[in-house]
N, C-alpha and C positions, 0 to 999 in steps of 0.2 A: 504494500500500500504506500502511496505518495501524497503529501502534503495537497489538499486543494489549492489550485491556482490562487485564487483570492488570497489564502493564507501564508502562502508561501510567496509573494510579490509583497504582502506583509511585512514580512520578517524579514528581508532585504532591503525594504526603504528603513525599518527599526534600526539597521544595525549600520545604513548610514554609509559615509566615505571610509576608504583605507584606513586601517590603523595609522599610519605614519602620521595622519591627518590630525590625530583625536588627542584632547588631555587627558594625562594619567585622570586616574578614579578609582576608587576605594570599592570590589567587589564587596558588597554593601551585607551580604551574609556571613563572610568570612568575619567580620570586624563583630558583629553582633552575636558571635557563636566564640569569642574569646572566653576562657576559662572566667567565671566569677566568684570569687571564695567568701560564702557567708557568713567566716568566722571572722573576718575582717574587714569585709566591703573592700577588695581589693583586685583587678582586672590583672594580668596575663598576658602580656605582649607576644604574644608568638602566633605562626600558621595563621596569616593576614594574607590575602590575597591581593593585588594591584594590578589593574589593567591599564592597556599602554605604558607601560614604565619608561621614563625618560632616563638614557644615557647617561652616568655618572651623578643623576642627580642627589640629594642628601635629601632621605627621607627619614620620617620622624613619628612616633606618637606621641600625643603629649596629651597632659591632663591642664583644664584651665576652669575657672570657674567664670560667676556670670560675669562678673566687670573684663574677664580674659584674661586676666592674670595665670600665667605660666605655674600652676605647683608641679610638675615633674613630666619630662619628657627623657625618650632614649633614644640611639639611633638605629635604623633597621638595616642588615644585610640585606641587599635584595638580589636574589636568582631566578632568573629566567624558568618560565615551564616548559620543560621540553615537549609535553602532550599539548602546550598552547600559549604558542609564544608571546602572544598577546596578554599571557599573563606571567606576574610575575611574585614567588615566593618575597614574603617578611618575616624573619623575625632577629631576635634580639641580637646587636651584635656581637660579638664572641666575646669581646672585649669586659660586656658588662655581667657576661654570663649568659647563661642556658637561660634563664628565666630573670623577668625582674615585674613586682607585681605593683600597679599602682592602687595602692591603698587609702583615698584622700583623709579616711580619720576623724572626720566628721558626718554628720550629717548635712543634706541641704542638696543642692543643683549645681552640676555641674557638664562638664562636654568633654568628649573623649574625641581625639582629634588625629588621623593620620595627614602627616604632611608630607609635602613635595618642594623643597626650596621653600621653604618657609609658607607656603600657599597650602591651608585645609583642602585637601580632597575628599575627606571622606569622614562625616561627625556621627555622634550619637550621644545627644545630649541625652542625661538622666536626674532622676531625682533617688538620692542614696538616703535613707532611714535605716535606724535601729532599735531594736528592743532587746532592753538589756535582760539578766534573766533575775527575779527576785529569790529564785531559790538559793539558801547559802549551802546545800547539799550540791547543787549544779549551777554553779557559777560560770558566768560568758554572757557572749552577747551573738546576737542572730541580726547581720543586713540584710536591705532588701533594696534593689534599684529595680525604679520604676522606669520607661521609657520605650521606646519605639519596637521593644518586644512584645509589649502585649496589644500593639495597634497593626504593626507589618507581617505579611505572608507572603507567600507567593507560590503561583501554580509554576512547576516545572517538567517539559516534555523533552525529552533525551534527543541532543540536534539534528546524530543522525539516525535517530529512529526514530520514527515519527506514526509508527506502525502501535510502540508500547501504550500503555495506560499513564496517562498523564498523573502527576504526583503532586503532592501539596505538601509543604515546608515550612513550618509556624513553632512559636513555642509557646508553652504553655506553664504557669507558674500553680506549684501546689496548691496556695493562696487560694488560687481561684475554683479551686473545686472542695476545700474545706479538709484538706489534710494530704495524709501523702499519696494515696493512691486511689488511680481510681484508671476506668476503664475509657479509650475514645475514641469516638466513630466522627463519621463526616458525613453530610448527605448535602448536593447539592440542589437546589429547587428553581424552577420560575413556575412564575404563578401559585405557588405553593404545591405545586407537584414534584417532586420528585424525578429527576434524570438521570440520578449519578449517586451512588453510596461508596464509603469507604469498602477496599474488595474484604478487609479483617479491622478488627479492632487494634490498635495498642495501650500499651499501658504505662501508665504515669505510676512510680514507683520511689520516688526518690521525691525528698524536701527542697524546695526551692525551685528555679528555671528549668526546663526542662527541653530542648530541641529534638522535633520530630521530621526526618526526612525521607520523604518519597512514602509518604504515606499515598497509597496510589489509588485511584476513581476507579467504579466499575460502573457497567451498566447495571440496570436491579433485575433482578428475577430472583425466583426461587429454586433455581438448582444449584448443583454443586459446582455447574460450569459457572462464572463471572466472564461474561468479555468484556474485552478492554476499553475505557472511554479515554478518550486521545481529542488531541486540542483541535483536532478536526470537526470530529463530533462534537465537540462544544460551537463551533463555530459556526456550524450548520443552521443556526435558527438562530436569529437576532430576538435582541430582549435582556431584561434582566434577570439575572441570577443570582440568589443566596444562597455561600457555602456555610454551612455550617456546624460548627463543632459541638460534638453532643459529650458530657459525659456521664455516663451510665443509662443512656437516654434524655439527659433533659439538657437543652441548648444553650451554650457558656456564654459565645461568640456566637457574632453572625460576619461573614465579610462579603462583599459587594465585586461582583462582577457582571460586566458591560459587555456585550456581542453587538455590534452594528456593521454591516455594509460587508458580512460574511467574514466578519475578524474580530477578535479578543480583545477589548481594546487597550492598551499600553498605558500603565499609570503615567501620569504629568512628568514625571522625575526621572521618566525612563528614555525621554529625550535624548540623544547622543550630543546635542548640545548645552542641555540643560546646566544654567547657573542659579544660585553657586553652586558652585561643582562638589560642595561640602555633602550637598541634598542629593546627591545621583542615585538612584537606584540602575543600575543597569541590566539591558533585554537577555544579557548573557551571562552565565553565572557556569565558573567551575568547578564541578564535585572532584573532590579528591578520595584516594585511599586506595585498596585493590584495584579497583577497577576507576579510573582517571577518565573523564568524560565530562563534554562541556554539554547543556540544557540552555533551553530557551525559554526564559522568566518571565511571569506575567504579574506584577508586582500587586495586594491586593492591602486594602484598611479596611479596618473594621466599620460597621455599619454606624 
């Protein structure tokens, strides 16, 4: 199976002029999927993604608060991905170590910021809280940053299979379902029907943040077969659609998605020119790990 025409003229005007053309930009998943340690409210520089990487240039994370003030930045090694040159590995330099964790130590608002010569490419502003614990048997304290995790998602179909079951990539915070676990389905709807359910459940199991990837769309039925709903099928019928995240059945989230004029429509941010360049979501996104393969992102917020 091939991409329909419509779709696939799409996702070639999306993805714009030549790299050589384009500014570096913060793979906007990789930044949001940083280690977060809630015994300290403290982020993890490492396994950062960056598209179009600029030639020798000095790139940076850094932590800044609201007035912008600089509390801690490092600088990043950056290596070329050989499955996609267009992207390009971050993490800490050697120099400062394996690991170095920004822990701002307070509570309040702040912006986590990868840079390129000094210019943000890629932010994620949050809000850091803590609750300390009153027991003197179990003393400590538990963070929690609030931010563009519990409002961004996005549908992702594999670039060059276009045949699979399109996937959805969102996270989800224990918080929001009243403890550590619990079970979660997805069903997509327009008109409050029904088009698309999660092909299985998973499961939320651990306190705090939680990233769920390639949780993948089926058509419904009630057999044992599931076949696959691919961004094709989505695109076939204009109108709106609600995805929505269920857990144990009852609806957490809702997030919003647009089909017009026989295509998915592209969040505002997912522009290849889009400034500031701090806000980019980009239409392509790279999974790493055994299997290294680039997907074609459909950036989604909540309702």
């Amino acid at each position: 199976m091939t991409l329909r025409p419509a779709l696939f003229l799409a996702t070639l005007v999306a993805l714009g002029p030549p790299a050589a053309a384009q500014r570096p930009a913060v793979d906007m998943a990789s930044l949001l999927n940083i280690p977060f340690y809630r015994g300290d409210g403290g982020f993890d520089a490492r396994d950062i993604l960056l598209l179009f990487p600029p030639a020798g240039a000095d790139v940076r994370l850094a932590l800044t608060n609201p007035a912008g003030e600089i509390l801690h930045d490092v600088p990043f090694e950056v290596r070329p991905a050989d499955a996609a040159p267009v992207f390009a590995y971050l993490n800490v330099d050697s120099r400062y170590g394996d690991r170095r964790a920004f822990a701002p130590g307070e509570p309040g608002d702040y912006v986590l910021s990868v840079t390129v010569d000094g210019e943000a490419v890629g932010s994620v502003p949050f809000a850091l809280s803590v609750e300390r614990s009153a027991d003197p048997f179990a003393p400590g304290a538990t963070w929690t940053a609030v931010g563009p995790w519990q409002r961004l998602a996005y549908l992702a179909q594999p670039t060059e299979r276009p045949d699979e079951s399109i996937g959805f990539d969102y996270w989800v915070s224990s918080a929001e379902v009243g403890g550590r676990t619990a079970s979660l389905s997805l069903s997509l709807r327009r008109g409050g029907e029904e088009v698309a359910r999660s092909r299985s459940n998973v499961r939320l199991s651990t306190a705090g943040l939680t990233f769920f990837q390639d949780h993948e769309l089926a058509k419904p039925g009630d057999g044992v077969t599931l076949w696959p709903f691919t961004a094709a099928d989505l695109a076939a019928t204009d109108g709106r659609y609600d995805l929505v995240v269920l857990s144990s059945g009852t609806p957490i989230r809702t997030y919003v998605v647009t089909v017009e004029g026989g295509r998915i429509r592209p969040h505002p941010r997912s522009a290849l020119d889009y400034e500031p360049r701090a806000g980019f979501l980009s239409p392509r996104l790279m999974k790493t790990g055994n299997n290294t393969h680039t997907v074609d992102a459909w950036w989604l917020e909540t309702d």
